[in-house]
C-alpha positions as CSV (number, residue, x, y, z in Angstrom):
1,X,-13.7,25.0,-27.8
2,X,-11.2,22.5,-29.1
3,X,-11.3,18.9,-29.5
4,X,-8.8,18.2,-26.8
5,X,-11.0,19.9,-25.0
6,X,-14.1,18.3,-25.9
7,X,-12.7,15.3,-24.9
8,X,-11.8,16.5,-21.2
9,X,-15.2,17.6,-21.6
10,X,-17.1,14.2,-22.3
11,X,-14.2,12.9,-19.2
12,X,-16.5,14.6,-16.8
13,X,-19.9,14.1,-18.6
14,X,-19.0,10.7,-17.7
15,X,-18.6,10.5,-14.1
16,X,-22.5,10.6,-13.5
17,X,-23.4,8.2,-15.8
18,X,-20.7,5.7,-14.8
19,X,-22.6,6.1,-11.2
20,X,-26.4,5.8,-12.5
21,X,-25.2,2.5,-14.7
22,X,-23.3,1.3,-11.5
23,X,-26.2,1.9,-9.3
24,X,-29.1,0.7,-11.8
25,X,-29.1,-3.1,-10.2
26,X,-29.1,-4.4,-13.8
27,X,-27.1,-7.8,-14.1
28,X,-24.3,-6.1,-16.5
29,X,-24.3,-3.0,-14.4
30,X,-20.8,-3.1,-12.8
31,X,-19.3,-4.4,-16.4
32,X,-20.8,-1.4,-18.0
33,X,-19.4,1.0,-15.9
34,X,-16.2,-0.4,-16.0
35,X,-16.4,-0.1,-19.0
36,X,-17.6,3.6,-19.3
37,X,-15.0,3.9,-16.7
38,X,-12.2,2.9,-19.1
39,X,-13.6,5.0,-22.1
40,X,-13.1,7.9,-19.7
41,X,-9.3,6.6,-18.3
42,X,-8.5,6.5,-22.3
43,X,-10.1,10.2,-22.8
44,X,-7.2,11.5,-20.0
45,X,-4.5,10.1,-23.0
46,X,-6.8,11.5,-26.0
47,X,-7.6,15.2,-24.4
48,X,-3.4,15.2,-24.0
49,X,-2.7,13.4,-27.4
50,X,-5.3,16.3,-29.2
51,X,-4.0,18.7,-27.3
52,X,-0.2,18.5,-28.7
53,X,-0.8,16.8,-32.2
54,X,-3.5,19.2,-32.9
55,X,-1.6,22.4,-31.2
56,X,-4.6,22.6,-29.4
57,X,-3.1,23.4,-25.8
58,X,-5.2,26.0,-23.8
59,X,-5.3,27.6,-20.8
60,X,-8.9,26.3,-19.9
61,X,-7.4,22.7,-20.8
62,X,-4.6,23.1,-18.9
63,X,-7.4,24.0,-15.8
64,X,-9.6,21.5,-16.8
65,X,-8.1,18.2,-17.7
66,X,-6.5,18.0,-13.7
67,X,-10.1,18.4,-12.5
68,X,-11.8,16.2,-14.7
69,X,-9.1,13.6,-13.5
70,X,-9.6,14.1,-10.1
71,X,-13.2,14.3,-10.3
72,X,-13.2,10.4,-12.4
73,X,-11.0,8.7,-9.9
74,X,-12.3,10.2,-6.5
75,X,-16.0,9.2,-7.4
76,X,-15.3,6.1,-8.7
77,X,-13.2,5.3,-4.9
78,X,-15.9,6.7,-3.0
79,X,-18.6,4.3,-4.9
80,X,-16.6,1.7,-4.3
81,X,-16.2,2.2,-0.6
82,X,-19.6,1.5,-0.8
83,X,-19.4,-1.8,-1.6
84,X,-15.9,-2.5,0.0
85,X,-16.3,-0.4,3.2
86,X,-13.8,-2.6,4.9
87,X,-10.5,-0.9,6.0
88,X,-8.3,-3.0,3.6
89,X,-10.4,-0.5,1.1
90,X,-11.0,2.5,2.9
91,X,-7.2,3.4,3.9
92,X,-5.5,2.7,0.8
93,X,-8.5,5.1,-0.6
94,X,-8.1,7.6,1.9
95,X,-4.1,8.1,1.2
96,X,-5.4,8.2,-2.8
97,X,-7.7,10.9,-2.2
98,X,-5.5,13.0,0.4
99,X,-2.7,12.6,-2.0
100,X,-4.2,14.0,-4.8
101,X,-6.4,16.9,-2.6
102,X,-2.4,17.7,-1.3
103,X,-0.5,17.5,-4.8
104,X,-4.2,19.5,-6.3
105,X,-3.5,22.4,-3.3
106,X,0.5,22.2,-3.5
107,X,0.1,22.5,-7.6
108,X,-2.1,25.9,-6.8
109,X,0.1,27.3,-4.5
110,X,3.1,27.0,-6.9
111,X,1.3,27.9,-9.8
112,X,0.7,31.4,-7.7
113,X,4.2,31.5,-6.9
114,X,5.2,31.4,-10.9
115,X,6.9,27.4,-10.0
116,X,4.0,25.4,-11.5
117,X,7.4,23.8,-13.4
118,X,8.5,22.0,-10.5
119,X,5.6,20.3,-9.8
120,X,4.9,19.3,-13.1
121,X,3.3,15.7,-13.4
122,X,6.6,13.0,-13.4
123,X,7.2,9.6,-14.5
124,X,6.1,8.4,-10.9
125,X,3.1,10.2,-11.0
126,X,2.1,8.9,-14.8
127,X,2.7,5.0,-13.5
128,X,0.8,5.8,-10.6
129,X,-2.5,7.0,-12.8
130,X,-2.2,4.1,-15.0
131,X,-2.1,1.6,-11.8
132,X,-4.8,3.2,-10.3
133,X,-7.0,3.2,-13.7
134,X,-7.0,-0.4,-14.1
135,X,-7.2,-1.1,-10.2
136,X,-10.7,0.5,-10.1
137,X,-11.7,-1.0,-13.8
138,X,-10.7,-4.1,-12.0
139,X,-12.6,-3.1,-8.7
140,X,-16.0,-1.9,-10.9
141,X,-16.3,-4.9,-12.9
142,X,-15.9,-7.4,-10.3
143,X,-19.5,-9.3,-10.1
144,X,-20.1,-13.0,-10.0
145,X,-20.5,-13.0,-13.1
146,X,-16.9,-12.5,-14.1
147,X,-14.0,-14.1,-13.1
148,X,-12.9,-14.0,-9.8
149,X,-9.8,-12.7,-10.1
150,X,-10.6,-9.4,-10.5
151,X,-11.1,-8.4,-6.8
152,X,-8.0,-9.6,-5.5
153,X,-6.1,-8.0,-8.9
154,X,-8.1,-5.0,-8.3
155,X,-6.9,-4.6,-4.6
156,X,-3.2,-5.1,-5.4
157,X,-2.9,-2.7,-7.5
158,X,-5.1,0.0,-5.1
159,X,-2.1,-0.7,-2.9
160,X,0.1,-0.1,-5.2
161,X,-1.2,2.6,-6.1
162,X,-1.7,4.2,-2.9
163,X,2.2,3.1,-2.5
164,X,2.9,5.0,-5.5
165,X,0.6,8.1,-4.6
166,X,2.7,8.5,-1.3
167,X,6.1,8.0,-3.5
168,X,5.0,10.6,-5.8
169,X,3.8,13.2,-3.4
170,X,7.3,13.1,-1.7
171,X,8.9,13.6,-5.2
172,X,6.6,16.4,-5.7
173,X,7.0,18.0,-2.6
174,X,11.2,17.5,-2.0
175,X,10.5,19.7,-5.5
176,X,8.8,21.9,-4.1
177,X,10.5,22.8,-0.9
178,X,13.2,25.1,-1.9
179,X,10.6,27.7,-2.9
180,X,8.6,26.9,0.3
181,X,11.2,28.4,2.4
């Protein structure tokens, strides 16, 4: 155990207590799990940041840190389809979520073909994460409480997020397709 590690670690320590503080109908609740939700968006950079500074890369981070990523940002969109279950949410949600169960799959299968290279997380994918983190901060905290520009901010950038998740998947996959065949 290492601490880029530990910090991939506290990542997914995070995801039930982000949904308790969301779900505990106190008047700061959504504000606190934003904010929870951004400590964990920031431990994605840190685990990486430890893990080279510190020449702490491992295997189990390697394995890890993908999961814990995917674990944050799928049960922080299926929360908030709870509260936004209208389709303007739910589709640009759904293509999030397929996206990243395709690029999760299409990483494992080239990983067992000795090509994990080529599917290695891009530029794209990188904006894409950093869009989508501040989309659902935006999306968690919005109460009436706080200003309200923070729903419509927070549904722009889902979009563009979701624009970016499709953009990225094709990069991945027009990467991946000469050792598909």
């Amino acid at each position: 155990m290492n601490a880029a590690n530990l910090a991939t670690i506290a990542r997914v320590l995070m995801v039930p207590v982000i949904v308790m503080v969301y779900y505990s109908g106190q008047p700061w609740s959504q504000l606190a799990a934003a904010v929870i939700f951004t400590i964990a968006s920031i431990t994605d950079w840190l685990d990486g940041y430890l893990a080279r500074r510190l020449n702490q890369a491992s295997a189990f981070g390697a394995f890890l840190d993908p999961v814990a990523d995917k674990l944050l940002v799928v049960m922080a969109l299926v929360l908030l389809t709870a509260n936004f279950p209208s389709p303007w949410f739910v589709v640009p949600t759904a293509i999030i979520i397929g996206r990243e169960v395709f690029i999760s799959a299409l990483r494992e299968w080239m990983a067992s073909q000795n090509q994990r290279d080529k599917v290695a997380v891009g530029y794209i994918g990188k904006v894409k994460t950093t869009v989508q983190m501040i989309a659902i901060i935006a999306l968690l905290a919005h109460s009436p409480a706080l200003p309200n520009f923070l729903l419509p901010l927070g549904y722009v950038l889902l979009y563009i997020s979701a624009a970016l998740s499709v953009w990225s998947m094709v990069t991945y996959l027009k990467s991946a397709l000469p050792s598909m065949r």
